[in-house]
N, C-alpha and C positions, 0 to 999 in steps of 0.2 A: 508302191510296194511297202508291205510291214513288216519288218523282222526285229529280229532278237535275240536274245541266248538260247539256245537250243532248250534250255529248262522252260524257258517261259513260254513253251509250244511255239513256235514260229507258224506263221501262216502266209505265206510271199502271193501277191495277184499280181497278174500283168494281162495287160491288155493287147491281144497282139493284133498284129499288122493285118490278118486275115478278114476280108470283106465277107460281105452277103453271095457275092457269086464264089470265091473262094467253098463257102460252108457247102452252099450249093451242088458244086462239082466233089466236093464230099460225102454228102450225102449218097448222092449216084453212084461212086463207087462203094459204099458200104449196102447200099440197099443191094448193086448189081451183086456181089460176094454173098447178100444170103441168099440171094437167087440161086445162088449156083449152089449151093450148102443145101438148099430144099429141093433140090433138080437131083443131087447127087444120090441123095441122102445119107452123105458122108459128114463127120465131121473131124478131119484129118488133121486138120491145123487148129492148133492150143490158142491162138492170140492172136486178133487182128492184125498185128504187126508181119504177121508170116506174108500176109499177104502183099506181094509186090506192086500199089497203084502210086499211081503219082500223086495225088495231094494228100492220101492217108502217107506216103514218105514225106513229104513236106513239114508236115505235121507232127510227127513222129522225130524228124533233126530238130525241130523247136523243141519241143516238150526236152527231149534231153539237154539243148545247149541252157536252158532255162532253171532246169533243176542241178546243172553244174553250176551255174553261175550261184545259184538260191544257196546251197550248201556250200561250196569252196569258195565263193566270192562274198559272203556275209559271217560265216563260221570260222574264223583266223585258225584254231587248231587242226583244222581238216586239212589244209592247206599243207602241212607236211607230209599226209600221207598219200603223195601222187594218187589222189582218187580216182577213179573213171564210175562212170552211172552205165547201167547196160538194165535193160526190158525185162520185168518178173513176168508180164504178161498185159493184157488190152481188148475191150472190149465198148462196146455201145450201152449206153442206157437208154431208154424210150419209157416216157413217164405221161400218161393221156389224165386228162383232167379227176382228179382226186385219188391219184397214186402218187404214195413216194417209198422212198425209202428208210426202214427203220434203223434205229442205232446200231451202230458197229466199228469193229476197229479191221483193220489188217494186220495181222499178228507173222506173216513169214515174208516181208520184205521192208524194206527200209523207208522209202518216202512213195504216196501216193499222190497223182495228179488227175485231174477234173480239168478240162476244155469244153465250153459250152461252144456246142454248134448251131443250135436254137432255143432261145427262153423269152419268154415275156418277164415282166417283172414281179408278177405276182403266180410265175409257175414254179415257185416252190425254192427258196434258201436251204442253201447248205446250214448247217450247223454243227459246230465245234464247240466242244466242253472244254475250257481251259484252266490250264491247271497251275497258270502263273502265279505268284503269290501266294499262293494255295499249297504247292509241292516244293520242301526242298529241295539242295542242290545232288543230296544221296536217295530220290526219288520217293520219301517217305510223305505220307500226308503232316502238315501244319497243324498243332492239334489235336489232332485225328480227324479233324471235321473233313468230310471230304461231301456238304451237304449243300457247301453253299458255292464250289466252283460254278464259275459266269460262264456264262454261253456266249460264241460269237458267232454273229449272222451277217451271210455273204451275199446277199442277190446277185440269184444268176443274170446274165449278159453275155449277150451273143459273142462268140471273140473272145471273151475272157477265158484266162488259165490260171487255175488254183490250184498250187501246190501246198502239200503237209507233212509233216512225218507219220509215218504211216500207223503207229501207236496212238492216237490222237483218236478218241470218238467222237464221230461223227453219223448225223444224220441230215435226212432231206427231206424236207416238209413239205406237206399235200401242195401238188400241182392245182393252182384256185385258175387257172388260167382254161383258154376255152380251146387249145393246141396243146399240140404234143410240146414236152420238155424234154432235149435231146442233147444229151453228154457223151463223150468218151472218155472213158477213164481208164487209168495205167498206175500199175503196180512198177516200181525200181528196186533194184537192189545197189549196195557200193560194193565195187570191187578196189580192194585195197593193194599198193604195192607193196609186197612180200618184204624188199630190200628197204623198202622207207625206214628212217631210223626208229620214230614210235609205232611202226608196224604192229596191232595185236595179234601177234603172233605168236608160235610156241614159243620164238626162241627171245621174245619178251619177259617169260620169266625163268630166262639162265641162271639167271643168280639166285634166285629161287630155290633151282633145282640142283644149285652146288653147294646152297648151305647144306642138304641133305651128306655131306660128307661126314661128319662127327657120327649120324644114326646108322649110318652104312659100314661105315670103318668099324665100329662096336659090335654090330653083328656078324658081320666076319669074322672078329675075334672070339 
C-alpha cells in the first residue's frame, strides 16, 4: 500500500483475497442483472449495489472496509470525526481491445475506487496526475507551473483494488491486450458525525457568528 498526506494525492492498492473463480461467479451475476435490465427494458436501479447478489455484496463490504481503513486508518485528523463511508453509486466498465478511458475527475463525491475483475497486463494502466510537490498545502500551484506534474501508472491485476480521492485526474490507457478489460468502479461519499468535536459544521463557526454582535447591536441603535 502507498499513502500519504492527503495533499500529496494519496493513492492506497491492495490486493485482495478474491480468486479467478471468485471474479468469475461475479461476472455471472453482473452479466445475469443486464440480462434482466435488457429483458425489462427498465432501468429502475441508479447503481449496481441496489442489486442484492451475493458476491457483488461480498465485494461491495471490501471495497467499503478498505476505503475506511485507507482514509481513518492512514489520515490521523479524520479520526476525530466518527467517519462512516456510505455508496455515491457503482458500475462496470468493459473496455475490448483499443478502448479506454479519457481524462477525468469526479467532482460530487469524495473517494473513488476501481476493482479489477479481469486484466491482462498490457490492457491498459490507470493513470493519475499528481500533484505532490507540485501543490501547496492551501491547494495553490508551486510557481504557477502546473506543466510539469508527474503521472503515476498503475497496471491493472486481476484482484486488485485501487482507491483515490475522487478530485484526482485520472485516466485509462488504450486496452493493447487481445480481451476484454473489466472493472467495477465506485463513487463514496463521508458522512461525518454532527456531535464530533471538529465536525464542519454550522455550529463550527459560532464564534464567528457572535463576533457579529458589535455590527448587530449598532444597527439597532
Amino acid at each position: 500500500m502507498e499513502r500519504s498526506n492527503w495533499w500529496l494525492s494519496p493513492v492506497w492498492e491492495y490486493q485482495s483475497p478474491f480468486d479467478a473463480a471468485f471474479n468469475k461467479a461475479l461476472l455471472q451475476e453482473v452479466y445475469e442483472i443486464g440480462q434482466s435490465i435488457a429483458k425489462d427494458g427498465t432501468y429502475g436501479k441508479l447503481s449496481l449495489w441496489d442489486y442484492d447478489r451475493p458476491h457483488l455484496n461480498t465485494l461491495k463490504e471490501y471495497i467499503l472496509a478498505k476505503c475506511y481503513q485507507s482514509v481513518c486508518g492512514d489520515i490521523s485528523e479524520v479520526n476525530e470525526l466518527n467517519l462512516r463511508m456510505d455508496f455515491s453509486g457503482g458500475w462496470i466498465n468493459v473496455k475490448g481491445p483499443g478502448e479506454g478511458i479519457e481524462a477525468h475527475g469526479h467532482n460530487d463525491c469524495s473517494l473513488t475506487a476501481t476493482y479489477y475483475v479481469q486484466a491482462e497486463e498490457t490492457s491498459g494502466d490507470i493513470v493519475f496526475m499528481m500533484q505532490g510537490g507540485h501543490i501547496s498545502s492551501d491547494g495553490s500551484f508551486i510557481n504557477n507551473d502546473f506543466s510539469i506534474l508527474p503521472h503515476k501508472h498503475i497496471t491493472p491485476v486481476s484482484g486488485k483494488l485501487v482507491i483515490f480521492p475522487a478530485y484526482i485526474i485520472h485516466e485509462v490507457q488504450r486496452n493493447r491486450s487481445n480481451a476484454l478489460r473489466i472493472s467495477i468502479s465506485t463513487d463514496l461519499h463521508q458522512i461525518i458525525d454532527t456531535n464530533a468535536p471538529n465536525a464542519m459544521v454550522i455550529k463550527s463557526w459560532c464564534d464567528s457568528m457572535l463576533r457579529l454582535e458589535t455590527v448587530c447591536e449598532t444597527k439597532k441603535d
